[in-house]
N, C-alpha and C positions, 0 to 999 in steps of 0.2 A: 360434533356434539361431544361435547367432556361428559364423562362418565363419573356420577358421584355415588355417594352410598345410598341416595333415594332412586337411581336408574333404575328402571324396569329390566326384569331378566330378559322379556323378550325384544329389549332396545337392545339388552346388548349380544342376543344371538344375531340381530342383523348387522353386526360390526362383524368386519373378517379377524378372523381367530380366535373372536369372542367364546366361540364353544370349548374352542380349545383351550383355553387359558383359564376358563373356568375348572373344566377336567384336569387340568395340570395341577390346579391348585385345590384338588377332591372336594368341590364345590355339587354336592349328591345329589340333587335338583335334575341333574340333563338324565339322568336317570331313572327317577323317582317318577311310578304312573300318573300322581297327583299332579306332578309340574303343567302338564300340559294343561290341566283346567284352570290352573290358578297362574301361568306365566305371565299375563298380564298386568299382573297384581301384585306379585314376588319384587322386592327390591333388596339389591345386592347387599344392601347394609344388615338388613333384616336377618338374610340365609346367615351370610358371615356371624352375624350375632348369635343365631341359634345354634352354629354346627363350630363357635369357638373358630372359624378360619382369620387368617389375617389379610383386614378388608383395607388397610393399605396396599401390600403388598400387591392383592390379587387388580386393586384400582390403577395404579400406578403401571401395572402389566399392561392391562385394557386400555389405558390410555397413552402411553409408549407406542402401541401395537397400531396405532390409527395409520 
């Protein structure tokens, strides 16, 4: 599965390193008490949008990492 900026955050916590590559790239979500209600719902383009992160960079990792 290629990962784009509409993935679900919890498509890509079931991808190996996925957690980690988000936390590498201060992605505050795996964190954050709200995640867990809303991770269904969360798309990575979205986070990246609101917290200013670079959602090439962090896509491109995730989908390297496959």
């Amino acid at each position: 599965m290629k990962i784009t900026a509409k993935t679900k955050l919890s498509k890509i916590l079931e991808q190996k390193n996925g957690e980690k590559i988000m936390h590498e790239n201060g992605v505050p979500c795996m964190t954050c008490p709200f995640a867990a209600l809303e991770i269904n719902e969360l798309e990575i383009g979205k986070v990246c949008k609101s917290y200013k992160l670079d959602l090439k960079k962090i896509l491109k990792e995730l989908n390297n990492s496959k």
